[in-house]
LOLUMRO-751660 format. One record per residue: residue in three letters; chain; y, z, x of N, C-alpha, C in turn. Coordinates in Angstrom, 2 decimals. Example, Ala and Ser with C-alpha at 12.3 -4.5 7.8 and 13.67 -1.06 7.14 Angstrom:
SITE  aa ch  nnorth     nup   neast canorth    caup  caeast  cnorth     cup   ceast
SITE ALA  A   -5.69    7.80   13.19   -4.50    7.80   12.30   -3.30    7.80   13.20
SITE SER  A   -2.25    7.08   12.85   -1.06    7.14   13.67    0.03    7.87   12.90
END
This chain:
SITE  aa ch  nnorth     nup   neast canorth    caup  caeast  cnorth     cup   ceast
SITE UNK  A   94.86   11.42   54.61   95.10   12.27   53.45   96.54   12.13   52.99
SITE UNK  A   96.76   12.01   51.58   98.06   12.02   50.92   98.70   13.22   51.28
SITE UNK  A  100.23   13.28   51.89  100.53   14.51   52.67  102.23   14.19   51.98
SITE UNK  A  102.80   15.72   51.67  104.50   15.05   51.67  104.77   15.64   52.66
SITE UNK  A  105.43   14.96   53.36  106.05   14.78   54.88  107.33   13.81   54.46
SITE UNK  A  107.95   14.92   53.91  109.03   14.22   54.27  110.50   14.26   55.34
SITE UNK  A  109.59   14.88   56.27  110.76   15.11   57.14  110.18   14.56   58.16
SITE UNK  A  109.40   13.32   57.96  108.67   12.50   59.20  108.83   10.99   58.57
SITE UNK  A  109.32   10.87   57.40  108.96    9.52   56.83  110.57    9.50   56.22
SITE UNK  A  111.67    9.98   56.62  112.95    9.86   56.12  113.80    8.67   56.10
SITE UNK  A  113.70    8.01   57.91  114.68    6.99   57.64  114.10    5.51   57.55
SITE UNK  A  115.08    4.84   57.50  114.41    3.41   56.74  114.84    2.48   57.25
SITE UNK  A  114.04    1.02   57.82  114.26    0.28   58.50  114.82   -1.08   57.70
SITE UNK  A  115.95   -1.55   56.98  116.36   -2.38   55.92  116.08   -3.59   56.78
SITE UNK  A  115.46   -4.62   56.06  114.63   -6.22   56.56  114.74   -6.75   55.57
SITE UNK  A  115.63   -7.98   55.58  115.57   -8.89   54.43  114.02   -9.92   53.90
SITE UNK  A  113.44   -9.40   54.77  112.26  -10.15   54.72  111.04   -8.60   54.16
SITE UNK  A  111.72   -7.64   53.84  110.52   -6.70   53.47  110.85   -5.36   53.25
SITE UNK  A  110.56   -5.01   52.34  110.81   -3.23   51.77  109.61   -2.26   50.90
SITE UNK  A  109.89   -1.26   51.13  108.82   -0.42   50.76  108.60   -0.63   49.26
SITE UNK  A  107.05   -1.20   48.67  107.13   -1.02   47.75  107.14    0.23   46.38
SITE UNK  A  108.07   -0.19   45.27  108.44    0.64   44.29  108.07    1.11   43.53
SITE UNK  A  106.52    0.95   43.48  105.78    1.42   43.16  104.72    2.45   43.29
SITE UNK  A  104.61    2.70   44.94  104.30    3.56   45.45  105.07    5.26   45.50
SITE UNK  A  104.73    6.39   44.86  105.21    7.19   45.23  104.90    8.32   46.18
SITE UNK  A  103.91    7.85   46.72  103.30    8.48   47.80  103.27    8.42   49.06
SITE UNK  A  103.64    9.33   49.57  103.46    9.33   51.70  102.33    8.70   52.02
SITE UNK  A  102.62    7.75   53.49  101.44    7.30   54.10  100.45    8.51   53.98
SITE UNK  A   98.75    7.95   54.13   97.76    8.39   54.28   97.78    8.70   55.56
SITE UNK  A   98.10    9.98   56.11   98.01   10.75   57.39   96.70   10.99   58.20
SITE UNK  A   96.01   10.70   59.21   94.94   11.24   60.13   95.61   12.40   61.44
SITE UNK  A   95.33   13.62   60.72   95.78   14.59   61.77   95.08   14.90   63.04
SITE UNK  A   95.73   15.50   63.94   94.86   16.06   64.89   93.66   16.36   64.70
SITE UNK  A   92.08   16.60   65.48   91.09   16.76   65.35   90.59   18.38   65.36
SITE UNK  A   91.96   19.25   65.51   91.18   20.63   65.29   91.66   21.02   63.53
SITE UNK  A   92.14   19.62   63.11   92.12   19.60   61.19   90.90   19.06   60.91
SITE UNK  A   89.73   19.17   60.91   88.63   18.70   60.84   88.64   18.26   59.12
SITE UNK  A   87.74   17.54   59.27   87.41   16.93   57.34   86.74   18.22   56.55
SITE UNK  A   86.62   18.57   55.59   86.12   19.30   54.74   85.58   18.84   53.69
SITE UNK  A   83.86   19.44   53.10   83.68   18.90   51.84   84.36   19.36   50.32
SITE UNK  A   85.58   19.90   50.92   85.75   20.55   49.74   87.07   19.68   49.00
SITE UNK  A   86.47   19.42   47.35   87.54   18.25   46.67   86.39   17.63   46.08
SITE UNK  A   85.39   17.74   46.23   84.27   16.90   45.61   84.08   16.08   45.78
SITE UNK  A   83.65   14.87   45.33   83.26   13.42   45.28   84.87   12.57   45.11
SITE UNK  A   84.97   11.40   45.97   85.99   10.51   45.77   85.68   10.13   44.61
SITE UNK  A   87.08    9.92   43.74   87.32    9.51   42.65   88.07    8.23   42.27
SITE UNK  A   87.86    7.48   41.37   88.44    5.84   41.47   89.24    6.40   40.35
SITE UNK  A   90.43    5.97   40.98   91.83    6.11   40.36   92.26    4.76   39.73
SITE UNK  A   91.13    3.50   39.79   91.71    2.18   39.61   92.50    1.36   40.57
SITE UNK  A   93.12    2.05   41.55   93.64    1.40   42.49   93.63    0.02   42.91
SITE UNK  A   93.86   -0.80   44.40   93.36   -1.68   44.31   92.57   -1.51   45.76
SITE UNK  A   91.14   -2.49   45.54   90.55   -2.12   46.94   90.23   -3.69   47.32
SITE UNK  A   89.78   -3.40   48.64   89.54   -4.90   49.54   88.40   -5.16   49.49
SITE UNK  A   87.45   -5.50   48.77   86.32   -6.06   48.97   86.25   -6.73   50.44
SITE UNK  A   87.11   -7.83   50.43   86.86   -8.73   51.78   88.80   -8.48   52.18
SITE UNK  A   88.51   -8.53   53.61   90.04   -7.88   53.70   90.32   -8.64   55.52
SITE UNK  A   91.38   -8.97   55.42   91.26   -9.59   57.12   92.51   -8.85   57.18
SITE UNK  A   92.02   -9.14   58.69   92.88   -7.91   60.01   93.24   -8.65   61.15
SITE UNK  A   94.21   -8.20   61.19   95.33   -8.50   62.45   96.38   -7.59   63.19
SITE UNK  A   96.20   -7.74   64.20   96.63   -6.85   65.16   98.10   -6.98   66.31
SITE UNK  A   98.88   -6.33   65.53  100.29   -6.34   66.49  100.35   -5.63   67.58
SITE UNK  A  101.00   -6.05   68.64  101.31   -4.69   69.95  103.06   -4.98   70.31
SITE UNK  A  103.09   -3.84   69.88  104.66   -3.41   70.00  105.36   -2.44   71.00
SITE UNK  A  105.72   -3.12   71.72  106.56   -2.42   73.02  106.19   -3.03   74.04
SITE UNK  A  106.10   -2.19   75.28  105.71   -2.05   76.96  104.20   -2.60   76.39
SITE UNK  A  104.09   -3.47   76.91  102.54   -4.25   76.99  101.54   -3.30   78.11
SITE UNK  A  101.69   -2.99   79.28  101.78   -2.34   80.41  101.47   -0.86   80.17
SITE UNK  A  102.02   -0.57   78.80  101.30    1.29   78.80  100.10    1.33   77.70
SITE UNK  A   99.44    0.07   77.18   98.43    0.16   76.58   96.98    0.14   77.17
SITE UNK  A   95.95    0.46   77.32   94.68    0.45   78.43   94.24   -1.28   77.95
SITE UNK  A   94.12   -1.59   79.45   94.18   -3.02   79.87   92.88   -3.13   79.11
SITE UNK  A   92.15   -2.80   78.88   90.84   -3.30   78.16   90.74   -3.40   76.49
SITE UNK  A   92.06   -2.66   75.98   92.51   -2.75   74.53   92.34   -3.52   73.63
SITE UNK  A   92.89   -4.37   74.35   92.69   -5.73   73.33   91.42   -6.37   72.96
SITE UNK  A   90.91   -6.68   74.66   89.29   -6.82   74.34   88.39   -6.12   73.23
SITE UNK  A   88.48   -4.95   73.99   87.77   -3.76   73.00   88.08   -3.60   71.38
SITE UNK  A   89.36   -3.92   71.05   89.36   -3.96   69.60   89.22   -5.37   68.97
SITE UNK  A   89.15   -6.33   69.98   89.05   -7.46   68.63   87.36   -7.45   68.52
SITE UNK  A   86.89   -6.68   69.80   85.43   -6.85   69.44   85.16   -5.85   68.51
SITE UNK  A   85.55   -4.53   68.34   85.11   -3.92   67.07   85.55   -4.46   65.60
SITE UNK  A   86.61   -5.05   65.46   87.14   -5.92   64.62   85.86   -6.92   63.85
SITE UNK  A   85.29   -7.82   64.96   84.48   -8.51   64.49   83.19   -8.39   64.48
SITE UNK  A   82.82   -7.28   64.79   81.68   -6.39   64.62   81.18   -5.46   63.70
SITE UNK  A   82.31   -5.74   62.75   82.47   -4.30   61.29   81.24   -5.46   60.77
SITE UNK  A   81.61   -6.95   59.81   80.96   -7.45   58.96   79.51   -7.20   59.00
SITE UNK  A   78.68   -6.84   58.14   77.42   -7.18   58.39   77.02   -5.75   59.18
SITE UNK  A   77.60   -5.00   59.10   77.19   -3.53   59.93   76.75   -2.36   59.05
SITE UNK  A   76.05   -1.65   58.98   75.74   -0.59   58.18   76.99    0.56   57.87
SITE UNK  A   78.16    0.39   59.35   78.55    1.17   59.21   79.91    0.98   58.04
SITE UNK  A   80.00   -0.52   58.00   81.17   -1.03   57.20   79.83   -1.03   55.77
SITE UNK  A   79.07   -1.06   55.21   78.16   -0.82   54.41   78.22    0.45   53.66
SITE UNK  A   78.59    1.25   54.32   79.16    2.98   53.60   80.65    2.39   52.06
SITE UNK  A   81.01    1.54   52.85   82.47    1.15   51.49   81.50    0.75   50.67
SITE UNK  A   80.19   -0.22   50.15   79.90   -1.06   49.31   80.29    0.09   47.92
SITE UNK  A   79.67    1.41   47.83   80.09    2.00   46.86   81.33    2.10   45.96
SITE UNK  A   82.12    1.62   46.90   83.10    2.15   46.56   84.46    0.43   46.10
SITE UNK  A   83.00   -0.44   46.24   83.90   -2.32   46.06   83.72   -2.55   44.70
SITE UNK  A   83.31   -1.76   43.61   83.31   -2.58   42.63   82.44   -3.31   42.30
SITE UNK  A   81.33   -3.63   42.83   80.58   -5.15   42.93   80.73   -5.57   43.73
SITE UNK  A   81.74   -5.38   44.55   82.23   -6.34   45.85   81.20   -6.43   47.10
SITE UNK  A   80.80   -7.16   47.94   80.32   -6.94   49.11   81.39   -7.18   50.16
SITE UNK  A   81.13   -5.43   50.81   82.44   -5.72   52.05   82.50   -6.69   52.95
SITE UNK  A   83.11   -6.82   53.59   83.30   -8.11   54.63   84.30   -8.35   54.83
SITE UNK  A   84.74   -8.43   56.42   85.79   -8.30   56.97   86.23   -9.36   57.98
SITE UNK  A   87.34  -10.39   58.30   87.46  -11.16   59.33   88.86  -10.88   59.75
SITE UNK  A   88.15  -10.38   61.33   89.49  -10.82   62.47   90.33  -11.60   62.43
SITE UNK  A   91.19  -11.95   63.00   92.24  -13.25   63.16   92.97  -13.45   64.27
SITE UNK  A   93.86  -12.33   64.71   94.74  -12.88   65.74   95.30  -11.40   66.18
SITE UNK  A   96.16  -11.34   67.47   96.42  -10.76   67.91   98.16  -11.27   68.06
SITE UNK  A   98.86  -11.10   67.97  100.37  -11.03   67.51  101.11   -9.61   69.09
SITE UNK  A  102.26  -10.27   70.12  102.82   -9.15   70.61  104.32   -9.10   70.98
SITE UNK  A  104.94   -8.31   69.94  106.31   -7.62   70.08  106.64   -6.87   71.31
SITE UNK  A  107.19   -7.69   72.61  107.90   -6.74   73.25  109.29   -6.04   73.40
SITE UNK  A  109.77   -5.92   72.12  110.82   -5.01   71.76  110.48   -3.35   71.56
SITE UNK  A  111.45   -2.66   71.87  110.81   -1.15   71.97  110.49   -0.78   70.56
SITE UNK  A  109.73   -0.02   70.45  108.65    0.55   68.94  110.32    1.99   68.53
SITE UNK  A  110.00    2.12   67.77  110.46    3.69   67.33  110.32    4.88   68.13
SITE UNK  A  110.98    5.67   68.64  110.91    6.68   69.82  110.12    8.14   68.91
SITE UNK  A  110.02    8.23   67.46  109.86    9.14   66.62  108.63    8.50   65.49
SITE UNK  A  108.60    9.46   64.58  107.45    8.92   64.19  108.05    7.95   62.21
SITE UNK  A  107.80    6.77   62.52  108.39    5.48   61.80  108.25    5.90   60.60
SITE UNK  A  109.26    5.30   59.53  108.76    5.28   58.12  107.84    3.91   57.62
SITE UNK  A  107.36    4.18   56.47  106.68    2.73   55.93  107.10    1.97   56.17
SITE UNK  A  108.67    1.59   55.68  109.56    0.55   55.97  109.70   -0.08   57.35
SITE UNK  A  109.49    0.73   58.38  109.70    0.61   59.12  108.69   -0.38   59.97
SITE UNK  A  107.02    0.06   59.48  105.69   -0.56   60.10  105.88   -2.09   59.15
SITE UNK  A  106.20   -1.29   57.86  106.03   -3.12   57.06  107.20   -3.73   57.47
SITE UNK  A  108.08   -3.68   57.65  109.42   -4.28   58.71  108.94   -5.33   59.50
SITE UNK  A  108.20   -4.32   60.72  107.82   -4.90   61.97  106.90   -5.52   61.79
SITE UNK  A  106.02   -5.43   60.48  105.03   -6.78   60.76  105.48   -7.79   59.62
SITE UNK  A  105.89   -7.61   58.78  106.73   -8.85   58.48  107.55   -9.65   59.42
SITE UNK  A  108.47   -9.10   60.15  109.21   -9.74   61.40  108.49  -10.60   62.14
SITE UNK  A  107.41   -9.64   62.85  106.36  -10.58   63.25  105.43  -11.85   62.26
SITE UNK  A  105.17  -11.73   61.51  104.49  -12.91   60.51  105.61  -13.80   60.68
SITE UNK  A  107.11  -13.42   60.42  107.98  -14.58   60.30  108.53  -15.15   61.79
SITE UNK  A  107.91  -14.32   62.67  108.37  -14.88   63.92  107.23  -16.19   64.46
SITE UNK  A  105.95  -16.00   63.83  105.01  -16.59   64.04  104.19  -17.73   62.91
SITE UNK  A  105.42  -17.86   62.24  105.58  -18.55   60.92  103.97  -18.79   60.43
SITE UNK  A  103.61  -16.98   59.72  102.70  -16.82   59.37  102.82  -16.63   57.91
SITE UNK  A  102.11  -16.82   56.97  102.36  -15.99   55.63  101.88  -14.98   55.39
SITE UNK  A  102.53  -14.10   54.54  101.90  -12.87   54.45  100.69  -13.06   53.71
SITE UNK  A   99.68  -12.01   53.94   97.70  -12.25   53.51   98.37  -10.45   52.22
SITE UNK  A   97.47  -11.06   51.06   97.68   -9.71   50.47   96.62   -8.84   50.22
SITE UNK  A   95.30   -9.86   51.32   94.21   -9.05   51.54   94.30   -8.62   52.96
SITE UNK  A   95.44   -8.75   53.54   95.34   -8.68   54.96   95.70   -7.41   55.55
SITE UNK  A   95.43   -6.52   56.53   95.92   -5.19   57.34   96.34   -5.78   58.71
SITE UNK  A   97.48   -4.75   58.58   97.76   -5.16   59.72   98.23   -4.15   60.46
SITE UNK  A   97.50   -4.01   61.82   97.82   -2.82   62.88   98.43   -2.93   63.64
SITE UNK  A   99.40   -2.12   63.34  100.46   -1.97   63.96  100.55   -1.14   65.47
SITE UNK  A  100.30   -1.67   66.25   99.92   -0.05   67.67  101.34   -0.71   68.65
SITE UNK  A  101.56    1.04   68.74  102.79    0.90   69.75  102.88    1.52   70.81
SITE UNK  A  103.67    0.83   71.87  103.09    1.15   73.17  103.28    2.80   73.35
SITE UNK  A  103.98    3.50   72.61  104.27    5.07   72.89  103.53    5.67   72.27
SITE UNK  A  104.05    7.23   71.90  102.89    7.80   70.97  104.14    9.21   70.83
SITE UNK  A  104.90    9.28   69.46  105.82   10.29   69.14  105.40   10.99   68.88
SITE UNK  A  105.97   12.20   68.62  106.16   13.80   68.94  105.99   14.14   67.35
SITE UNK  A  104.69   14.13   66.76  104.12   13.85   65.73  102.35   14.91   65.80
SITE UNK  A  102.12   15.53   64.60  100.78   15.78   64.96  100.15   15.15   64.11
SITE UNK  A   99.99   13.96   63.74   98.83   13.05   63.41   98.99   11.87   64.23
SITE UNK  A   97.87   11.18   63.98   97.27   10.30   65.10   97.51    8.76   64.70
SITE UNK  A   97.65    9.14   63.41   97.95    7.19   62.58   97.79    7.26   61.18
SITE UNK  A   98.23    6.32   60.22   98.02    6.42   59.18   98.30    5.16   58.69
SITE UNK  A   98.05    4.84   57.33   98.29    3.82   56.74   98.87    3.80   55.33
SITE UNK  A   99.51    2.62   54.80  100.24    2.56   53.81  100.36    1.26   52.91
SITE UNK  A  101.59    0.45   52.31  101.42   -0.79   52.12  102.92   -0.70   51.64
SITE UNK  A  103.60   -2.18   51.46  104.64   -2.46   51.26  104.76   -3.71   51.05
SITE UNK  A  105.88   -4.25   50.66  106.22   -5.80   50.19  106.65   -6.57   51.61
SITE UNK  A  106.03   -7.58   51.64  106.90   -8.59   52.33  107.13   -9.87   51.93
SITE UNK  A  108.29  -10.39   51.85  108.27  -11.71   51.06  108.01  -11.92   49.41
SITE UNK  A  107.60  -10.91   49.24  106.94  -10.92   47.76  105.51  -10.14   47.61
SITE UNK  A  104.84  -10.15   48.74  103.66   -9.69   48.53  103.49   -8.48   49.25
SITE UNK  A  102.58   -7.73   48.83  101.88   -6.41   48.98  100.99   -6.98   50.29
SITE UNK  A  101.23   -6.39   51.01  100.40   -6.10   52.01  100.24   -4.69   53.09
SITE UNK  A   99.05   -4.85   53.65   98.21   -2.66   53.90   98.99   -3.18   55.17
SITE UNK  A   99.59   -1.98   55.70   99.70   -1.56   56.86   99.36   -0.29   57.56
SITE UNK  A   98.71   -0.24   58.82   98.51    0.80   59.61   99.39    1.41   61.00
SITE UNK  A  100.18    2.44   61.11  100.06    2.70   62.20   99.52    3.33   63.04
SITE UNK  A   99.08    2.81   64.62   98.70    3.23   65.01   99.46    3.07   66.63
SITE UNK  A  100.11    4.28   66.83  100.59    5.08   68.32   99.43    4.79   69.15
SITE UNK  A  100.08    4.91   70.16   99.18    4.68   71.62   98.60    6.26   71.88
SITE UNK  A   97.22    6.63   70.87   96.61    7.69   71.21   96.06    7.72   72.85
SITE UNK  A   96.20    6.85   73.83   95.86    7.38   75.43   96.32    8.72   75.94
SITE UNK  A   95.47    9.82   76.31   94.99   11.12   76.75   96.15   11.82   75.79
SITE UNK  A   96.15   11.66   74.38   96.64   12.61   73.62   95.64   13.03   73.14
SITE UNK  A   95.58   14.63   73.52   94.26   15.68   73.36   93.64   15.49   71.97
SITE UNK  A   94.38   15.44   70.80   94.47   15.87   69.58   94.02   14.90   68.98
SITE UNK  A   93.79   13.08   69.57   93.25   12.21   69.15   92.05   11.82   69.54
SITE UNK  A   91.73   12.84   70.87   90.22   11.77   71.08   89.27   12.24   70.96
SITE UNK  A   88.41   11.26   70.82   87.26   12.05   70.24   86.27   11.91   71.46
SITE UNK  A   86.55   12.04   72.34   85.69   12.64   73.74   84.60   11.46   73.70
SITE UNK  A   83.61   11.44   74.99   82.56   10.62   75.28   81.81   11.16   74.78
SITE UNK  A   80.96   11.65   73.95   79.65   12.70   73.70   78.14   12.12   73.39
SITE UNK  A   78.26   10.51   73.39   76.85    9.97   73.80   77.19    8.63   74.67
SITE UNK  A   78.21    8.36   74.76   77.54    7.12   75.85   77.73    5.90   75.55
SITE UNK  A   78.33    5.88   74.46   78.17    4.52   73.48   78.39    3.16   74.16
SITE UNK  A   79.40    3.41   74.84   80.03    2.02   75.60   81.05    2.44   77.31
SITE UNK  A   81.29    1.15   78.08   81.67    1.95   78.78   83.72    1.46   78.92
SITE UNK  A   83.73    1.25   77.42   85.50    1.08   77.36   86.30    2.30   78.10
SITE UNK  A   87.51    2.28   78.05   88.25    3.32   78.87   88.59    4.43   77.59
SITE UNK  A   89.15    5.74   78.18   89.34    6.65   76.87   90.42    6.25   76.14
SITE UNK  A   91.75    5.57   76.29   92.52    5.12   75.83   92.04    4.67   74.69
SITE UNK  A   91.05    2.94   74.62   90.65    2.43   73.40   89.46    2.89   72.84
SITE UNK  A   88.84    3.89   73.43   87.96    4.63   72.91   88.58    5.25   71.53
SITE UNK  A   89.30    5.98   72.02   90.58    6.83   71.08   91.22    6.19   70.02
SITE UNK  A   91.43    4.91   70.76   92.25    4.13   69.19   91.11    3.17   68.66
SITE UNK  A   89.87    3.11   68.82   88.84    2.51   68.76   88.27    3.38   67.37
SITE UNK  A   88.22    4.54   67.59   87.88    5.73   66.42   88.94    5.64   65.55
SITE UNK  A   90.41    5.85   65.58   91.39    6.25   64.44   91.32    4.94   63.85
SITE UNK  A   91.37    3.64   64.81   91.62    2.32   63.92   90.45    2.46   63.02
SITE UNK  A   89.07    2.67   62.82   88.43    2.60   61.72   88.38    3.53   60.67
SITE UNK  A   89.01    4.48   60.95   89.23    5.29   60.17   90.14    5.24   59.56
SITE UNK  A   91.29    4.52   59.68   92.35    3.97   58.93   91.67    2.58   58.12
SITE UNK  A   91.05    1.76   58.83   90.29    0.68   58.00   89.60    0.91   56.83
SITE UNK  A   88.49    1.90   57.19   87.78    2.98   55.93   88.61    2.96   54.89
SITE UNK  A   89.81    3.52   55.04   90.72    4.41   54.21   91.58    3.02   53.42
SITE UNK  A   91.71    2.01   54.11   92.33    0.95   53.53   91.70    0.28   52.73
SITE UNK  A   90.43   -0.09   53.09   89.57   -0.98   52.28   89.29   -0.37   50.95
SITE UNK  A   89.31    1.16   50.96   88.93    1.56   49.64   89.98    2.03   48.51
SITE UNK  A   91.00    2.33   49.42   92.54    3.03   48.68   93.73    2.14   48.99
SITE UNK  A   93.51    0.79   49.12   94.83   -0.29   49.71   95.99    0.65   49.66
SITE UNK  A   96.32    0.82   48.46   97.67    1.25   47.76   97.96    2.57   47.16
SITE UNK  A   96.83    3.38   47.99   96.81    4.83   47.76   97.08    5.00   46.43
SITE UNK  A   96.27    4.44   45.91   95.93    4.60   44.15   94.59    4.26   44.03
SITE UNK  A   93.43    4.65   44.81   91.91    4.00   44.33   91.05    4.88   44.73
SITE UNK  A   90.71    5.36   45.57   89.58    6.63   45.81   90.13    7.68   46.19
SITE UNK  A   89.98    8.56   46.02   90.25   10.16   46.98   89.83   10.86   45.77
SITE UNK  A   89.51   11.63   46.76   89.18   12.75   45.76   90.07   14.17   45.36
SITE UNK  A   89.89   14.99   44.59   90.86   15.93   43.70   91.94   16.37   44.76
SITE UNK  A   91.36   16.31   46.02   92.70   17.46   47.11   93.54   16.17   47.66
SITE UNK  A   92.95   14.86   47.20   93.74   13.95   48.35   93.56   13.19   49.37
SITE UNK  A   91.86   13.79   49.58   91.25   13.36   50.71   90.51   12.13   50.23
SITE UNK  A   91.02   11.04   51.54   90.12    9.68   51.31   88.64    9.55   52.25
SITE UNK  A   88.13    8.89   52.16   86.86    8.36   52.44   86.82    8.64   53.70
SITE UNK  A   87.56    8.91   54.54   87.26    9.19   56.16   87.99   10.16   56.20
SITE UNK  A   89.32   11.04   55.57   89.92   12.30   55.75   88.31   13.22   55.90
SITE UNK  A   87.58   13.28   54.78   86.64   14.07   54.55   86.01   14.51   55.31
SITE UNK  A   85.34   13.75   56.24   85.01   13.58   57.87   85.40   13.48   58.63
SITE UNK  A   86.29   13.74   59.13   87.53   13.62   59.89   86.99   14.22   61.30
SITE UNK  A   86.83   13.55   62.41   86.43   14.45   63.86   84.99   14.71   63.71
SITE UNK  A   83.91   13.81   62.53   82.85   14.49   62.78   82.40   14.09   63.34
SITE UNK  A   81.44   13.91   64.42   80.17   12.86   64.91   78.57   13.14   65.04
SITE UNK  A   77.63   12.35   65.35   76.36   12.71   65.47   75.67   11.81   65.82
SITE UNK  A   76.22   10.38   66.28   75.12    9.59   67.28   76.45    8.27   67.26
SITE UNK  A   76.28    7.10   68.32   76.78    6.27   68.49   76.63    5.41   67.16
SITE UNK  A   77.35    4.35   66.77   77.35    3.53   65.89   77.40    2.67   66.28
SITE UNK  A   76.61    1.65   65.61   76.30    0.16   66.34   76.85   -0.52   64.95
SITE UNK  A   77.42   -1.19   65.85   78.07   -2.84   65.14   77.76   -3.92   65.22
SITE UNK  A   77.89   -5.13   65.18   76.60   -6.31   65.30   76.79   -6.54   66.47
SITE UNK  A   78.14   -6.17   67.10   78.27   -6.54   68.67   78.14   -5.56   69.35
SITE UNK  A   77.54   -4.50   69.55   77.75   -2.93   70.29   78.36   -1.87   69.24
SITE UNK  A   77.69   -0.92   70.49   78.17    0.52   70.12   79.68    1.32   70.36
SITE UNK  A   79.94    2.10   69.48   80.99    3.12   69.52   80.46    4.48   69.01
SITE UNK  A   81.82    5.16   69.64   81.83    6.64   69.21   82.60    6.77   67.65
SITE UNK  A   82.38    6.69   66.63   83.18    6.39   65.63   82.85    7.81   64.63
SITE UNK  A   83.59    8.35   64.03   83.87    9.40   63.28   83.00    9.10   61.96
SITE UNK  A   82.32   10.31   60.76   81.39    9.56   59.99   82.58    9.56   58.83
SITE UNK  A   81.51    8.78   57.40   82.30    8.43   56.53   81.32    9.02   55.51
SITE UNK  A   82.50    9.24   54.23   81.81   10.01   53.30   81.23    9.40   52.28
SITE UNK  A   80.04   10.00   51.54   79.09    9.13   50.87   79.07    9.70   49.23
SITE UNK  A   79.21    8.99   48.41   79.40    9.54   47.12   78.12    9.95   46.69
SITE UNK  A   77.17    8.62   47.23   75.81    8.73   47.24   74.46    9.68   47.42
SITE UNK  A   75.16   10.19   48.44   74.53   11.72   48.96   75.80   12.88   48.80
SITE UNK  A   76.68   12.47   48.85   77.65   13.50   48.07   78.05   14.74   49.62
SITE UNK  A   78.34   13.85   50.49   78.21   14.37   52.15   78.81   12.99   53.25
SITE UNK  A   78.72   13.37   54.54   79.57   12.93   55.35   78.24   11.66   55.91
SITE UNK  A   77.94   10.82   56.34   77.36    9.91   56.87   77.63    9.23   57.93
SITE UNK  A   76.54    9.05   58.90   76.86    8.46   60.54   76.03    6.96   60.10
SITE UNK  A   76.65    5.99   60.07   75.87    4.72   60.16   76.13    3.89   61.23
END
């Protein structure tokens, strides 16, 4: 959800290789704690024109202590990664593509062991660090590309991750952060059917990362869907659940997404 916070998004990480773009006048898209539950109230998401990802690839940074992330992390997310395409549950965006058919490809896994931010980062700061990284790995920037940012800590913050976008090099590209939600109460969304048997750590960031994905694919540049209060496509639902979600490769516990269609929250 569009939030001003500005006493969480103050200081600024200057990178000759990347700065917040100037066009944006809006705070990252915030995912709060789970006793902020989603609400239907705001009506139907609304297309602001924005720009959205029809087809959008993803890549995944790890920043910090390698060692305080749950050893099964990586596994576990590149397989949900490549398990969105072709899923019913990535099928909830088609409404919202334009014409587009969603579709999504993995890529790589990228890892910074320099320490992350001890507090909770500005934009500049996530598009910084993954520009740094692209140029450390003499990558080019994708301006359909997201890139998740997860760091080995988890600051003294009550939301769980969010996403945004910024320039690097010239181009616009989505960024997400996402803190090391492991046994932070306020991020997980508990075992409650069974889905898989990952650890709670990437269980936890297994749920917020798609819910930041949701929110990217349809609002890149937090100018394209939400509706009247602010709320995007997964704020709305925020903490809801009601059965495991299957992806072409397995199941998760994944939070639902909202449907313009039925004009309500949806488990696919």
């Amino acid at each position: 959800m569009k939030k001003t916070l500005t006493a969480l998004f103050c200081s600024f990480l200057l990178l000759a290789c990347s700065s917040v773009a100037t066009d944006d006048p809006e705070d990252p898209s915030i995912l709060h704690f789970k006793d902020a539950r989603g609400t239907a109230s705001g009506g139907n998401l609304v297309d602001h024109g924005g720009k959205v990802l029809p087809t959008s690839n993803t890549y995944a940074i790890w920043w910090g202590n390698q060692a305080s992330f749950p050893p099964d992390a990586q596994s576990g997310l590149d397989s949900l990664f490549e398990g969105l395409t072709g899923s019913s549950f990535l099928g909830v965006s088609t409404q919202y593509m334009r014409g587009g058919t969603p579709a999504s490809t993995f890529h790589t896994n990228w890892v910074d062991t320099s320490s992350p931010p001890g507090h909770g980062p500005s934009t500049s700061a996530i598009v910084g660090e993954a520009c740094k990284v692209l140029q450390a790995n003499g990558a080019t920037p994708d301006a359909t590309g997201i890139y998740f940012v997860y760091t080995s800590n988890f600051p003294h913050a009550n939301y769980c991750a969010w996403h945004s976008h910024g320039t690097c090099k010239g181009v616009d590209i989505q960024v997400a952060y996402m803190p090391n939600t492991t046994g932070v109460a306020g991020c997980d969304p508990g075992d409650l059917y069974g889905c898989n048997s990952y650890s709670q750590g990437t269980r936890s960031l297994a749920n917020v990362t798609t819910h930041e994905f949701m929110e990217t694919i349809t609002d890149a540049d937090i100018s394209a869907w939400y509706d009247s209060s602010g709320s995007e496509i997964g704020d709305k639902c925020a903490w809801k659940f009601s059965s495991c979600v299957t992806l072409t490769n397995g199941s998760w516990q994944l939070q639902q997404e909202w449907s313009n269609a039925i004009t309500g929250c949806v488990q696919q």
